[in-house]
C-alpha positions as CSV (number, residue, x, y, z in Angstrom):
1,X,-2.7,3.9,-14.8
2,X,-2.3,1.2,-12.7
3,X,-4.9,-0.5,-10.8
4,X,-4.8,-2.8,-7.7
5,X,-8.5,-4.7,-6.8
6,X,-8.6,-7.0,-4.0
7,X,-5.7,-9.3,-4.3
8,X,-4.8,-9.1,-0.5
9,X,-7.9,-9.9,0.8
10,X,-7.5,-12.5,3.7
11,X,-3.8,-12.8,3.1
12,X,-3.4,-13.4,6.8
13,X,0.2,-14.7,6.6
14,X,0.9,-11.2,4.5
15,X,3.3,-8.7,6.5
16,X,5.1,-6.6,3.8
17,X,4.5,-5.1,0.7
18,X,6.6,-3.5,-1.8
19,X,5.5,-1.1,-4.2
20,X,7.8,0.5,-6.9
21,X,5.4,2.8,-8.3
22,X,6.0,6.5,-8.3
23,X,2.3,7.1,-8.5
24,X,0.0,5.7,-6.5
25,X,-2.1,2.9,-8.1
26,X,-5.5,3.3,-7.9
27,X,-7.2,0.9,-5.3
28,X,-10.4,-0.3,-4.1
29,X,-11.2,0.2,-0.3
30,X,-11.1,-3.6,1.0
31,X,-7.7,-4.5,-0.8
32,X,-6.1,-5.6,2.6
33,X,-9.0,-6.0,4.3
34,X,-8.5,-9.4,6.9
35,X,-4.6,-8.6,6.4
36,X,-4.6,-7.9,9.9
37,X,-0.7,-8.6,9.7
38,X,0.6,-6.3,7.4
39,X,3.4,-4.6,9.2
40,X,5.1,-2.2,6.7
41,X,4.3,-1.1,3.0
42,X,7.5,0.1,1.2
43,X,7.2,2.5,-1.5
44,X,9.9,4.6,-3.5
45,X,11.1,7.5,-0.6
46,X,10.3,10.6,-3.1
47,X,6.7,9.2,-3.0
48,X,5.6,9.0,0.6
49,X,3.7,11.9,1.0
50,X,1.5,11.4,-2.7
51,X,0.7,7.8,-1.2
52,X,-0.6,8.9,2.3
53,X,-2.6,11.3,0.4
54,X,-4.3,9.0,-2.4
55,X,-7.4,7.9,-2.0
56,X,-7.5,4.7,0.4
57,X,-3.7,4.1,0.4
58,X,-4.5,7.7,3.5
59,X,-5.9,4.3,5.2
60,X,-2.6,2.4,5.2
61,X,-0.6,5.9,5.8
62,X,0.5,4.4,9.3
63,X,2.4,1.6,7.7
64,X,4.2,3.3,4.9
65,X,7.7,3.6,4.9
66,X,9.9,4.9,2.1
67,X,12.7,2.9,0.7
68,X,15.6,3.7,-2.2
69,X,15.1,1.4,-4.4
């Protein structure tokens, strides 16, 4: 399993992310909290749907895009 914490917290300058993780990685509820400018999360395209889904990545579900990596 792999987990994510708050590592984004008040990355302000922060507009992608790219995430090559079939499975979602378990996260906390404030990871991008004060991100305000995260534009687009990329995650592998087979995996969309189990992202939006997960628990708190639902929150981000606006911003996620699929990509072939």
């Amino acid at each position: 399993m792999i987990e994510i914490y708050d590592c984004f917290q008040r990355c302000t300058s922060l507009k992608v992310v790219t995430v090559k993780s079939a499975v979602p990685p378990t996260l906390t509820d404030d990871i991008f909290d004060d991100s305000s400018n995260l534009q687009t999360i990329y995650l592998p395209s087979g995996s969309t749907s189990a992202y939006k889904n997960a628990k708190y990545w639902y929150k981000y579900s606006n911003k996620i895009v699929g990509k072939t990596f």
